[in-house]
C-alpha positions as CSV (number, residue, x, y, z in Angstrom):
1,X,0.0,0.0,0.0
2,X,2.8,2.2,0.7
3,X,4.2,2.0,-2.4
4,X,0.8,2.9,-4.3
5,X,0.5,6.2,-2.1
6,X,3.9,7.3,-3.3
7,X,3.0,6.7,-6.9
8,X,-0.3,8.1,-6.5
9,X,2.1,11.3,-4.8
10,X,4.1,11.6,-7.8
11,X,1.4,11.9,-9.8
12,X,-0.5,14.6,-8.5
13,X,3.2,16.5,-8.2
14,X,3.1,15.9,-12.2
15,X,0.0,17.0,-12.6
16,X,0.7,20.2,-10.5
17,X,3.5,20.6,-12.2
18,X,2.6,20.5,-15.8
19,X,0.7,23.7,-16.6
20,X,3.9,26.1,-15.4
21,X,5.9,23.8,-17.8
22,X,4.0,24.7,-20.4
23,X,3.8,28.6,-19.8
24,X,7.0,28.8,-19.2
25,X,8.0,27.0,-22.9
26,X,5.2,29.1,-24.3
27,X,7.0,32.2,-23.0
28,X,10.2,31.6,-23.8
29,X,9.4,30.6,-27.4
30,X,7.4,34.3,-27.7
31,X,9.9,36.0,-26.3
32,X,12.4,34.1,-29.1
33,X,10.2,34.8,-31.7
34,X,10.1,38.8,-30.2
35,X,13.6,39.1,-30.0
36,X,14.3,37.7,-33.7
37,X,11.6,40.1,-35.1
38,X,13.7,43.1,-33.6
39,X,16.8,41.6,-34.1
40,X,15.8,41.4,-38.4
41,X,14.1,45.2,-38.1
42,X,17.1,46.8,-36.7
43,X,19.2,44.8,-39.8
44,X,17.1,46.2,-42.0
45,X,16.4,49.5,-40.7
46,X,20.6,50.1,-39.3
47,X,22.2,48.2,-42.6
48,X,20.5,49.6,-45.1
49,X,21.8,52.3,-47.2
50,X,19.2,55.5,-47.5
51,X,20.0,56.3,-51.3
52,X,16.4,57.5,-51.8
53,X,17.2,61.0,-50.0
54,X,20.0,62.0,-51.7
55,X,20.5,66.0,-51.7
56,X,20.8,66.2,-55.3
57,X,17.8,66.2,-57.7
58,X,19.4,63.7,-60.6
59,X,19.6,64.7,-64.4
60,X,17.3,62.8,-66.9
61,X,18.1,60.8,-69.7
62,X,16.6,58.9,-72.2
63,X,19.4,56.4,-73.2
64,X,21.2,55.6,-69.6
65,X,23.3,52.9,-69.3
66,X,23.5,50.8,-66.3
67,X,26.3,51.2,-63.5
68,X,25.8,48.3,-61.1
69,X,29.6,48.9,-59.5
70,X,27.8,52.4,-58.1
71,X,26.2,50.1,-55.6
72,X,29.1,48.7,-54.5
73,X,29.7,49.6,-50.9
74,X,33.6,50.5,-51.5
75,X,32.9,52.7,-54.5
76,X,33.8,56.3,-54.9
77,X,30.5,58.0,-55.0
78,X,30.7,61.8,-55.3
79,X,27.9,64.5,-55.1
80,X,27.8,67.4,-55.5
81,X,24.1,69.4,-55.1
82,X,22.7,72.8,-56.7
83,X,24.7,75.3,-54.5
84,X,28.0,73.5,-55.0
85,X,28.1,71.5,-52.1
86,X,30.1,68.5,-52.2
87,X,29.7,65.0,-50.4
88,X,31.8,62.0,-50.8
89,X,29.7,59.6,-50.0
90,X,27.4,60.4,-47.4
91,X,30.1,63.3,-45.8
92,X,30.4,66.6,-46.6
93,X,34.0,68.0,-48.1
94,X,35.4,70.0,-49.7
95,X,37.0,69.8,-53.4
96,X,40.6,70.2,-51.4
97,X,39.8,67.1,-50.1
98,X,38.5,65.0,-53.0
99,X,41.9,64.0,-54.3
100,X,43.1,62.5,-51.2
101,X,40.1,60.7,-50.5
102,X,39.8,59.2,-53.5
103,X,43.2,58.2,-53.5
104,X,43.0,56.9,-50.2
105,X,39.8,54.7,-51.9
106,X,41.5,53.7,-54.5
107,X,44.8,52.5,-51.9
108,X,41.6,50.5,-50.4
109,X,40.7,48.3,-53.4
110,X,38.0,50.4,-54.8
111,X,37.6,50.5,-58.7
112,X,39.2,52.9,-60.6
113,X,36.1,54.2,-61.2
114,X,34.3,57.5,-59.6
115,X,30.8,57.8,-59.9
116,X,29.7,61.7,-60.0
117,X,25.9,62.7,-59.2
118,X,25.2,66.1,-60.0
119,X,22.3,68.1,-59.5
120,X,20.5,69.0,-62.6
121,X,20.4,72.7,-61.8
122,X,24.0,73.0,-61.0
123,X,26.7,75.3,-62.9
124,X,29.5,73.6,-64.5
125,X,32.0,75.5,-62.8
126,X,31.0,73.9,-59.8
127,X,31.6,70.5,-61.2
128,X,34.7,71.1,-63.5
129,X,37.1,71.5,-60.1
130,X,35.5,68.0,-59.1
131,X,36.2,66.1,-62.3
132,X,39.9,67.5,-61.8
133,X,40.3,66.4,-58.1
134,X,39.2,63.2,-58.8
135,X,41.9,63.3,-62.0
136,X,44.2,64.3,-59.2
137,X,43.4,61.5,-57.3
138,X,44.5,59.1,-59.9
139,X,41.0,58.5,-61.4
140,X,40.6,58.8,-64.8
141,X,37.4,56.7,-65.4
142,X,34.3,59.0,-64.1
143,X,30.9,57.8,-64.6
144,X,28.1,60.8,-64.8
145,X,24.9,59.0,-62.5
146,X,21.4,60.0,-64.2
147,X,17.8,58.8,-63.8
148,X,16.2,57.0,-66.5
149,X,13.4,59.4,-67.9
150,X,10.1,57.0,-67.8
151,X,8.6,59.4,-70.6
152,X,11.2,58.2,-73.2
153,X,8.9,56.5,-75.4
154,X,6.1,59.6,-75.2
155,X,6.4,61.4,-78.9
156,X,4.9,65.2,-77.6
């Protein structure tokens, strides 16, 4: 009989038991699945590259040619916006500057390669000291980065 009471103990301590397991598994899990879903929005919002508010409102052309090595994360992107600002990258310099930096870039392992984005209202004196600092640094290959114009094949 003795024996029967202890089992019949141990089952009742199971049963008691039981539910708390399975909140606590329940919990953990959620609060996996919680810290995963922050964990991939902080990725995505930290990691990713804001291109979409760039300070320069881009020429348009009809015939562009894709540059996919302006994407690159090493690549010598230079801006320069409507009052003759000039960014490299996402800093602000000046065109004393450009030459070193680029040639500092290019020391990196960048391409040989600049990539220019100039506003479509700016004066080409701005730009012309540009193009030669980034001669100066060694580049000779500058690409000119324009938007596609979506009414290319609208006859007026």
């Amino acid at each position: 009989m003795r024996s029967a009471e202890r089992l019949h103990r141990r089952v009742l301590g199971r049963r008691k038991c039981r539910p708390l397991e399975i909140v606590a598994i329940a919990l953990e899990m959620a609060m996996t699945g919680l810290m995963t879903t922050l964990l991939i929005i902080m990725m995505l919002v930290v990691g990713a590259p804001h291109h979409s508010n760039l300070p320069a409102d881009l020429a348009r052309a009809k015939h562009a040619v894709s540059m996919p090595g302006a994407k690159r994360e090493d690549a010598i992107r230079i801006i320069v916006t409507r009052d003759g600002a000039i960014y490299f990258g996402h800093t602000e310099t000046r065109v004393a500057d450009v030459a070193d930096r680029v040639r500092q870039r290019v020391q990196d392992g960048s391409e040989r390669r600049a990539y220019l984005m100039v506003d479509q209202r700016t004066k080409y004196v701005d730009v012309e000291p540009v193009i030669d600092a980034i001669r100066g640094g060694g580049v000779w290959n500058v690409g000119l980065i324009v938007e596609l114009d979506q009414r290319a094949g609208v006859q007026p």
